[in-house]
The first five atom37 places (N, CA, C, CB, O) and aatype in JSON, in Angstrom:
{
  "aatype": [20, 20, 20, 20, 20, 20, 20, 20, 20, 20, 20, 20, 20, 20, 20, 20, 20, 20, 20, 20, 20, 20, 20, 20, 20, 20, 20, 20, 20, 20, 20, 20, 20, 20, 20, 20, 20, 20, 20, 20, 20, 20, 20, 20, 20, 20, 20, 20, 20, 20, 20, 20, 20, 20, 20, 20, 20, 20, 20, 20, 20, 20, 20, 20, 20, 20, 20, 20, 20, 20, 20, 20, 20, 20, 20, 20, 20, 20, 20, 20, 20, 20, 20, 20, 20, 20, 20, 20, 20, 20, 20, 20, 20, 20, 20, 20, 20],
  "atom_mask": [
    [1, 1, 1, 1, 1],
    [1, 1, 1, 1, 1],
    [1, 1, 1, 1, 1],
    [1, 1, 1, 1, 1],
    [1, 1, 1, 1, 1],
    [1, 1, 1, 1, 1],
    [1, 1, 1, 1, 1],
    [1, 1, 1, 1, 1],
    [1, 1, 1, 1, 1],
    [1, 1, 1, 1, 1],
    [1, 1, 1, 1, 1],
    [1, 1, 1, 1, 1],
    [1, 1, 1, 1, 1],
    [1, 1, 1, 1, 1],
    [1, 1, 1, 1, 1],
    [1, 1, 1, 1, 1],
    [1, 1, 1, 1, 1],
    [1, 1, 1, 1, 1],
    [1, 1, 1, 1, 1],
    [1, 1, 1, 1, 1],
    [1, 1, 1, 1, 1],
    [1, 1, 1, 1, 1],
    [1, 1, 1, 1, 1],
    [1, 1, 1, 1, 1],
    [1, 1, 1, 1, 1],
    [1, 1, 1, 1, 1],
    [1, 1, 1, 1, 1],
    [1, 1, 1, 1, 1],
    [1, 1, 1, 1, 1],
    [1, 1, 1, 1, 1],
    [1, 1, 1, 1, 1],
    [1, 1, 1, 1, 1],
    [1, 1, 1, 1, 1],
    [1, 1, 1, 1, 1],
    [1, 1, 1, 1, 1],
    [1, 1, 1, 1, 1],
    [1, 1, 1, 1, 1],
    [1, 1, 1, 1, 1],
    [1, 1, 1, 1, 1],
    [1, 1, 1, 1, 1],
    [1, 1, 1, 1, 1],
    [1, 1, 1, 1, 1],
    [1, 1, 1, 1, 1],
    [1, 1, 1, 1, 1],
    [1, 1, 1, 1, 1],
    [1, 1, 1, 1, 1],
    [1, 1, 1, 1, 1],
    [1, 1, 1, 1, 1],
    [1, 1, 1, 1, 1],
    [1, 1, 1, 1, 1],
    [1, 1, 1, 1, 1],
    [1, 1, 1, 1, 1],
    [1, 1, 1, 1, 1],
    [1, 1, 1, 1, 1],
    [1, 1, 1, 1, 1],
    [1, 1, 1, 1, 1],
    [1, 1, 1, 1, 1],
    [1, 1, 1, 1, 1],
    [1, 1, 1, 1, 1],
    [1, 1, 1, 1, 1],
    [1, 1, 1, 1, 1],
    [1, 1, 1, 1, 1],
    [1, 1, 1, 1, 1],
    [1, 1, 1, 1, 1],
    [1, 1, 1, 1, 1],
    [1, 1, 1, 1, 1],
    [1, 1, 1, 1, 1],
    [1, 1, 1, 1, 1],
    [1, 1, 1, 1, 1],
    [1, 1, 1, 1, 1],
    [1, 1, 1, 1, 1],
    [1, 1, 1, 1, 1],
    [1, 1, 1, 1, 1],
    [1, 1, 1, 1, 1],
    [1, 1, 1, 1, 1],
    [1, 1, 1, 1, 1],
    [1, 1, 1, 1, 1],
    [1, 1, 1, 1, 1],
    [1, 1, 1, 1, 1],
    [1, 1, 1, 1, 1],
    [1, 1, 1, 1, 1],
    [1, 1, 1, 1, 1],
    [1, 1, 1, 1, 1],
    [1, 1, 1, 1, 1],
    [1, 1, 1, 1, 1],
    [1, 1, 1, 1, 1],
    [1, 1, 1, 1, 1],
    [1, 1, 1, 1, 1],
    [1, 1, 1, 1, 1],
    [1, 1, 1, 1, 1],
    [1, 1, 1, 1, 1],
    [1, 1, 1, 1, 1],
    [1, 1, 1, 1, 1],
    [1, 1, 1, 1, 1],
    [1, 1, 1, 1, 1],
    [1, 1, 1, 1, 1],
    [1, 1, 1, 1, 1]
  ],
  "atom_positions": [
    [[143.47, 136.04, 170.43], [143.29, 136.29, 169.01], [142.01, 137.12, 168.83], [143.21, 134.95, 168.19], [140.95, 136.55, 169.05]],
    [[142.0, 138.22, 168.52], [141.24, 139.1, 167.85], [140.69, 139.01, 166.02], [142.07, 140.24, 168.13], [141.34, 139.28, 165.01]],
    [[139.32, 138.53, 166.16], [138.7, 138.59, 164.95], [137.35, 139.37, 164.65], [138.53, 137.35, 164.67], [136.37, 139.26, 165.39]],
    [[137.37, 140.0, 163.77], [135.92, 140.69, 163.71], [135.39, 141.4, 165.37], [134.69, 139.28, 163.17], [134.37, 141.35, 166.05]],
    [[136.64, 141.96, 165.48], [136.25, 142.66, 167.33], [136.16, 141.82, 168.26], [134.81, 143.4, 167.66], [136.17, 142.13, 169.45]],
    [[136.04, 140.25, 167.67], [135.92, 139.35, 169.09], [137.09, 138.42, 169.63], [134.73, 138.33, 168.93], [137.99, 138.07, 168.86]],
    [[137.06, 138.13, 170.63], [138.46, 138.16, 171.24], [137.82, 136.45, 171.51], [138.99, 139.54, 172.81], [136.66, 136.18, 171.84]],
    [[138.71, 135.68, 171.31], [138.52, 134.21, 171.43], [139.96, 133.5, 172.25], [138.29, 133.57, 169.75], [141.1, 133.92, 172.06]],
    [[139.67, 132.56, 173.0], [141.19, 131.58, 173.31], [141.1, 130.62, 172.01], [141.19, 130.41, 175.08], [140.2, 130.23, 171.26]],
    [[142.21, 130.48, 172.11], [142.59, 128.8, 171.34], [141.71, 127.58, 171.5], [143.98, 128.14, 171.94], [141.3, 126.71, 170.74]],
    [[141.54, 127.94, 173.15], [140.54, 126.49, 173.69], [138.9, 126.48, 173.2], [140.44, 126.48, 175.63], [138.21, 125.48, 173.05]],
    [[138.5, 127.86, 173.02], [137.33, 128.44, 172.76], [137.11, 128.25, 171.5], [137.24, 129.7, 173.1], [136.03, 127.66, 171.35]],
    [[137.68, 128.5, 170.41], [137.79, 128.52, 168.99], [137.68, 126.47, 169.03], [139.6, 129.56, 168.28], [136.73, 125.83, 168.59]],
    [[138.79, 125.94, 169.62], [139.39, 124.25, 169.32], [137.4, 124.01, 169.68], [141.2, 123.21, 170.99], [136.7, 123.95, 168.67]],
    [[136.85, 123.91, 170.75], [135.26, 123.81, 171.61], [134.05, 123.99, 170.92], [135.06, 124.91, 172.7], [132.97, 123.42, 171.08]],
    [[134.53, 125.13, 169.88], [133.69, 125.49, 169.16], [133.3, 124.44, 167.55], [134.21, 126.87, 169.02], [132.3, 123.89, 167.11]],
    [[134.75, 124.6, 167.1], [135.12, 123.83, 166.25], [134.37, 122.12, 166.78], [136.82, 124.06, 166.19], [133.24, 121.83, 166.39]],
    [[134.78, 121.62, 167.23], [134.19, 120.67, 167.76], [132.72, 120.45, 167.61], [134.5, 120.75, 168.88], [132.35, 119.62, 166.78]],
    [[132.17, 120.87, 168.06], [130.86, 121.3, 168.65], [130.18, 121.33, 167.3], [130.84, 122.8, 169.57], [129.17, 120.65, 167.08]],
    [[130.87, 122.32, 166.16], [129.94, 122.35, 165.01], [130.06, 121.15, 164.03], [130.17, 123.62, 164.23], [129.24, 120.96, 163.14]],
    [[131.47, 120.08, 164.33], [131.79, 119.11, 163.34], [130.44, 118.22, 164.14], [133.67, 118.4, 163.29], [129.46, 117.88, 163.48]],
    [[130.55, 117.97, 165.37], [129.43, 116.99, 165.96], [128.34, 117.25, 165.02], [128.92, 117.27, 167.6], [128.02, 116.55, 164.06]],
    [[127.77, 118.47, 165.46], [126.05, 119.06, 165.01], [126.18, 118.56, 163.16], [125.77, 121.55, 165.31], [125.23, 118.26, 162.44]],
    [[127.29, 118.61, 162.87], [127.35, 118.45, 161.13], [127.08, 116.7, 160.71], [129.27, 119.01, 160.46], [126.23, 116.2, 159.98]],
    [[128.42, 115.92, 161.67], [128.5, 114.81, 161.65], [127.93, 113.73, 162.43], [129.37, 114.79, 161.64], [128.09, 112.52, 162.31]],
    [[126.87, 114.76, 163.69], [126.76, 113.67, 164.54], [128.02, 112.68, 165.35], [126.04, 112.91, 163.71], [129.15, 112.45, 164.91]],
    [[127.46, 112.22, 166.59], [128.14, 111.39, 167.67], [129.1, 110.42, 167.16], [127.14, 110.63, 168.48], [128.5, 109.89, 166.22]],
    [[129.96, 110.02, 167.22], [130.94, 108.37, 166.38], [129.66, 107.59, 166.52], [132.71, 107.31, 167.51], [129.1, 107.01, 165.58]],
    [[129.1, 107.62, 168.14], [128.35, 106.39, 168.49], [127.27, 105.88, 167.58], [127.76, 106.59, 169.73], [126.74, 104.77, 167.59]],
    [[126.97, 107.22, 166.57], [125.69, 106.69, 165.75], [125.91, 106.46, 164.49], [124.56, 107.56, 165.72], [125.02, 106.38, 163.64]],
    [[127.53, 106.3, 164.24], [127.65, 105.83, 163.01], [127.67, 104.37, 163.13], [128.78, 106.37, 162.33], [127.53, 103.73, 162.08]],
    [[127.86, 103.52, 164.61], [127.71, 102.36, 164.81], [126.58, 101.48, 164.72], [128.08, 102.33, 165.68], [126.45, 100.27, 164.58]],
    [[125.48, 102.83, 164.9], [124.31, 102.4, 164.53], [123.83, 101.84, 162.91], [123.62, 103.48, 164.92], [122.93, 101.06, 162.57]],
    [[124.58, 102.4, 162.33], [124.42, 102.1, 160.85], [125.15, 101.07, 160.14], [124.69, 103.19, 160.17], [124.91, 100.87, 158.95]],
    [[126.06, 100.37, 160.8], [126.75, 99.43, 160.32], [125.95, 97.91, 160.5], [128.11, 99.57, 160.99], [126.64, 96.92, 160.74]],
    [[124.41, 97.79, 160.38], [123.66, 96.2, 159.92], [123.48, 97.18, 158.12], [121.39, 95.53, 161.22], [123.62, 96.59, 157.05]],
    [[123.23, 98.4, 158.22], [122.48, 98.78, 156.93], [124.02, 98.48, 156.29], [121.58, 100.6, 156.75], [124.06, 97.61, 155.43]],
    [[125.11, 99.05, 156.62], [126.28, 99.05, 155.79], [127.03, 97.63, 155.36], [127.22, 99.88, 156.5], [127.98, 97.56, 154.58]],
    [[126.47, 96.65, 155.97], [126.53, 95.44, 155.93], [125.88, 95.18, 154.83], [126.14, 94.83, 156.98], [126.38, 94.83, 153.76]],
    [[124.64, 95.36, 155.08], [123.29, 94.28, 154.09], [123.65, 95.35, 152.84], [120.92, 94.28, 154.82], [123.51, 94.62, 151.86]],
    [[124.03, 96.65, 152.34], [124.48, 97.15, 151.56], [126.06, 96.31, 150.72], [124.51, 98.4, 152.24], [126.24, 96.02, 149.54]],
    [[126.72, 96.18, 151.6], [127.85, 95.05, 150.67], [127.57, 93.9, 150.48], [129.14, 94.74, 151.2], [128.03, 93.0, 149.78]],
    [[126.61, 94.02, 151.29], [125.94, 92.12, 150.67], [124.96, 92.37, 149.32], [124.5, 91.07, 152.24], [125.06, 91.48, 148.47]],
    [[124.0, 93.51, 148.99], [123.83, 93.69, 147.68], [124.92, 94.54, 146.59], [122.62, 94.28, 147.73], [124.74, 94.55, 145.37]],
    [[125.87, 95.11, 147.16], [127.11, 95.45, 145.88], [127.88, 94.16, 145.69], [128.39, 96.76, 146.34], [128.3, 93.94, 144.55]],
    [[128.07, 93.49, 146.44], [129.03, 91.96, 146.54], [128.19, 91.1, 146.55], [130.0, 91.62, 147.83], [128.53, 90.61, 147.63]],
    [[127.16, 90.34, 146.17], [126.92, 89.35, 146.1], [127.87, 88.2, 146.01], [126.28, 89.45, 145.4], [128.82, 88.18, 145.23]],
    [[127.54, 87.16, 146.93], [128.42, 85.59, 146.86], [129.62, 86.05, 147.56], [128.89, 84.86, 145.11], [130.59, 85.31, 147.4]],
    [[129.83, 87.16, 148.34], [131.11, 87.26, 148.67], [131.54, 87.4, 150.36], [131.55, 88.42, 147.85], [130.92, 88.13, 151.13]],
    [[132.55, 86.67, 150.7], [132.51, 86.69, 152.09], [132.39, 88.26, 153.12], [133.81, 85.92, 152.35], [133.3, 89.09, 153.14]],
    [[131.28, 88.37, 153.79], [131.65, 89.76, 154.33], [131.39, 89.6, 156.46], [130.22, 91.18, 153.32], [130.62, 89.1, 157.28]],
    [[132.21, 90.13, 156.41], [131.8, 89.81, 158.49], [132.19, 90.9, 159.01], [132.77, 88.44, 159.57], [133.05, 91.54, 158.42]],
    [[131.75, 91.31, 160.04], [131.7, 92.44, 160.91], [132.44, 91.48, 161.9], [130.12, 93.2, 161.34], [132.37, 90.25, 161.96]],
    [[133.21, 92.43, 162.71], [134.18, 91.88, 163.74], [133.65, 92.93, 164.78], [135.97, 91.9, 163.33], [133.6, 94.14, 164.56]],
    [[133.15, 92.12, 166.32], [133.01, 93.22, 167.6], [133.84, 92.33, 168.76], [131.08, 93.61, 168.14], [134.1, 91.13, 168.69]],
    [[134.15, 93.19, 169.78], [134.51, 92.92, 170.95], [133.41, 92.36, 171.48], [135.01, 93.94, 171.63], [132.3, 92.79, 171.17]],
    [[133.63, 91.13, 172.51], [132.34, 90.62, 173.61], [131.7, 91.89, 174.17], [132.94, 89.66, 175.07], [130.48, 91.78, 174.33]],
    [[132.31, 93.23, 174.54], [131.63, 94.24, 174.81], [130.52, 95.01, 173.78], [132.57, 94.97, 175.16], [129.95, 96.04, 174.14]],
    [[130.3, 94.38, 172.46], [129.89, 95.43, 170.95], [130.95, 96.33, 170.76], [128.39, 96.52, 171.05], [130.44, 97.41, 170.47]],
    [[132.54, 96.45, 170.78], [132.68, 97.4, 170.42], [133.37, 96.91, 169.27], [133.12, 98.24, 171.25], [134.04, 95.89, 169.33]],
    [[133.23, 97.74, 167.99], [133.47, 97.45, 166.58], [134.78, 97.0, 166.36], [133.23, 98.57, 165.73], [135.54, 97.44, 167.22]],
    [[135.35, 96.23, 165.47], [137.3, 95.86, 165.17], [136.73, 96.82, 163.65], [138.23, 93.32, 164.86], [136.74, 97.97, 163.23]],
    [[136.25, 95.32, 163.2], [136.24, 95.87, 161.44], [135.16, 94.81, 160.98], [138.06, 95.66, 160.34], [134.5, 93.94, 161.55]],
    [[135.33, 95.42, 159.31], [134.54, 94.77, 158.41], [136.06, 94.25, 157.51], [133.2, 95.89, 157.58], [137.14, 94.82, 157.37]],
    [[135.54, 92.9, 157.01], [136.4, 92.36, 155.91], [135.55, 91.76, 155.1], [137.48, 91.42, 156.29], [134.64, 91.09, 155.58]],
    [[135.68, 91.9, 153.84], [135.32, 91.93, 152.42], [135.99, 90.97, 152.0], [135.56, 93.1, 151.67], [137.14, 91.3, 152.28]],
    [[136.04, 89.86, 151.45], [136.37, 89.02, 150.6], [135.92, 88.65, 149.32], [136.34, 88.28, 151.1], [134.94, 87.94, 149.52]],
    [[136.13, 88.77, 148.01], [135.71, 88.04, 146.55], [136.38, 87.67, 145.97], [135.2, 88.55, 145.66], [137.6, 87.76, 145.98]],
    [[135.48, 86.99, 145.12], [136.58, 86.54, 144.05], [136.22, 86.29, 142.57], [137.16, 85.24, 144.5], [135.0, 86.15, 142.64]],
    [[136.51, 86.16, 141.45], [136.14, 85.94, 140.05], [136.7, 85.18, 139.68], [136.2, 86.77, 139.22], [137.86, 84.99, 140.04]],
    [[136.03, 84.39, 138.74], [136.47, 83.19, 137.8], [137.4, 83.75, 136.55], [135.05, 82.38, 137.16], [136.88, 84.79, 136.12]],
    [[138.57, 83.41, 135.84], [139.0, 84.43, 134.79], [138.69, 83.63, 133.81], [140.49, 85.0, 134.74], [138.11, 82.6, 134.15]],
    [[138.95, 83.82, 132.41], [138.37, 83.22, 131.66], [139.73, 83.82, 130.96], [136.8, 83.39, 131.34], [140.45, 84.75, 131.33]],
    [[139.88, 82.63, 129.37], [140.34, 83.27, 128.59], [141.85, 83.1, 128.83], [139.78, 84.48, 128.61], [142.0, 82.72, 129.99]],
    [[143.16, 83.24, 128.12], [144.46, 83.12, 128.67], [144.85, 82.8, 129.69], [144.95, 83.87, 128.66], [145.77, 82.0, 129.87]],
    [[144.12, 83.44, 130.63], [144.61, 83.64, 132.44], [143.62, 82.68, 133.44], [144.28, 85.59, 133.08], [142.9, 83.19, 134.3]],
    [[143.68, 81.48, 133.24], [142.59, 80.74, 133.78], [142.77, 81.25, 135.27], [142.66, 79.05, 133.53], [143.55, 82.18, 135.52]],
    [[142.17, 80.72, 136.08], [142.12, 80.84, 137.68], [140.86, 81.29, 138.37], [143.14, 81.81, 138.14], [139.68, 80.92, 138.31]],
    [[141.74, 82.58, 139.33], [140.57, 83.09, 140.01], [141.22, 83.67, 140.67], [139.58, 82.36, 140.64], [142.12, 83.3, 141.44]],
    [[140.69, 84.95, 140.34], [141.12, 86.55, 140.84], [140.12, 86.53, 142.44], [140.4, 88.15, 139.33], [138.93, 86.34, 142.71]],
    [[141.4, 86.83, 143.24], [140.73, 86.98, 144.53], [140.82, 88.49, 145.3], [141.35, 85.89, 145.44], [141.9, 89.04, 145.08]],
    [[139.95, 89.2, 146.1], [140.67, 90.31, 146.79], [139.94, 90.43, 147.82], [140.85, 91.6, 146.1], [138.79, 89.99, 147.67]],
    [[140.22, 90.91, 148.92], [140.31, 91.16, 150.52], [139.93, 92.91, 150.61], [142.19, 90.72, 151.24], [140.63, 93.61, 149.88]],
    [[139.0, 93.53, 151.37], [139.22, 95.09, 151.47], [138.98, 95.27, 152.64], [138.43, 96.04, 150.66], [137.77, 95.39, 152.86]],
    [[139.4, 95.32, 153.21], [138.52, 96.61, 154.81], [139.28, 98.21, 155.0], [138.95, 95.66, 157.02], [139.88, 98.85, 154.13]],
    [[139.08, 98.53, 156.2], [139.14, 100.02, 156.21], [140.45, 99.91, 157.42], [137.42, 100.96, 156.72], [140.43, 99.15, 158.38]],
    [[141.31, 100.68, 157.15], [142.55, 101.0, 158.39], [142.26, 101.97, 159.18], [143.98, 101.44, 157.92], [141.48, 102.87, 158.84]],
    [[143.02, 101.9, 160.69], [142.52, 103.04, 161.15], [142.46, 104.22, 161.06], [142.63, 103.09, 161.75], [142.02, 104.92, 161.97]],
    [[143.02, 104.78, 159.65], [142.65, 106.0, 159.07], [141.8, 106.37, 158.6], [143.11, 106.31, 158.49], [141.68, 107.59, 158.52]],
    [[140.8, 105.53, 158.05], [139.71, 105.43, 157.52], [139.97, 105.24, 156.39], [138.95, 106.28, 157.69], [138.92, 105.29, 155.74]],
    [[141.25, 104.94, 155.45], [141.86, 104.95, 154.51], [141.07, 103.41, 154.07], [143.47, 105.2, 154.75], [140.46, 102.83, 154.97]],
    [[141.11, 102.68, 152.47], [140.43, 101.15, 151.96], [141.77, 100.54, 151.82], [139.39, 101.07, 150.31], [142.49, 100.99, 150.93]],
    [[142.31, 99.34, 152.72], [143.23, 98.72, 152.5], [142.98, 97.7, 151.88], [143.79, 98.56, 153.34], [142.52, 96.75, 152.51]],
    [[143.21, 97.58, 150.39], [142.94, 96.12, 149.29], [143.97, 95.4, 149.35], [142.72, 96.33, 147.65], [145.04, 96.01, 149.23]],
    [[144.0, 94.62, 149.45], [144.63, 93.04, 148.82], [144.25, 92.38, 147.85], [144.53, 92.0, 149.58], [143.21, 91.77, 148.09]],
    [[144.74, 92.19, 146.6], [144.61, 91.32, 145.75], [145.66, 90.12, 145.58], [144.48, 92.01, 144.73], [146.89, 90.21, 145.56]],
    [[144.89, 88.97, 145.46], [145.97, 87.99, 145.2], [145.75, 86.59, 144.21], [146.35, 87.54, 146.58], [146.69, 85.82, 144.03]]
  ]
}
């Protein structure tokens, strides 16, 4: 493929590409680093609410699960509950129940 006079492979362009998402996004490994702050962060947006980090005996990460719940008031007595963590898409899988 010829661009702007310069002649690139597929593999060269895919290497490159790469290379600049790292330098942008940094290593996976150091987003692992940040998950006590991303923790103690849902523990001040969620207060009172169940939250746990899941690792392998090796440290290597499963997930986070989110648990809350609210008291309802008013017509609908009970208690609104919901569940969130992240799928391996990175997509927020909620449960409410």
């Amino acid at each position: 493929m010829e661009f702007y006079g310069v002649e690139i492979s597929y593999q060269q362009a895919w290497c490159a590409k790469e290379r600049a998402l790292q330098m942008l996004r940094g290593k996976p490994s150091y987003g692992y680093r940040q998950m006590l702050r991303y923790i103690c962060m849902l523990n001040t947006v969620y207060p009172n609410s169940y939250i746990r980090m899941h690792k392998l005996e090796n440290n290597e990460f499963i997930s986070i699960v989110v648990v809350d719940s609210a008291h309802l008031g008013g017509a609908y007595k009970g208690t609104f509950v919901s569940v969130s963590t992240l799928d391996g898409a990175g997509m927020t899988f909620v449960i409410l129940l």
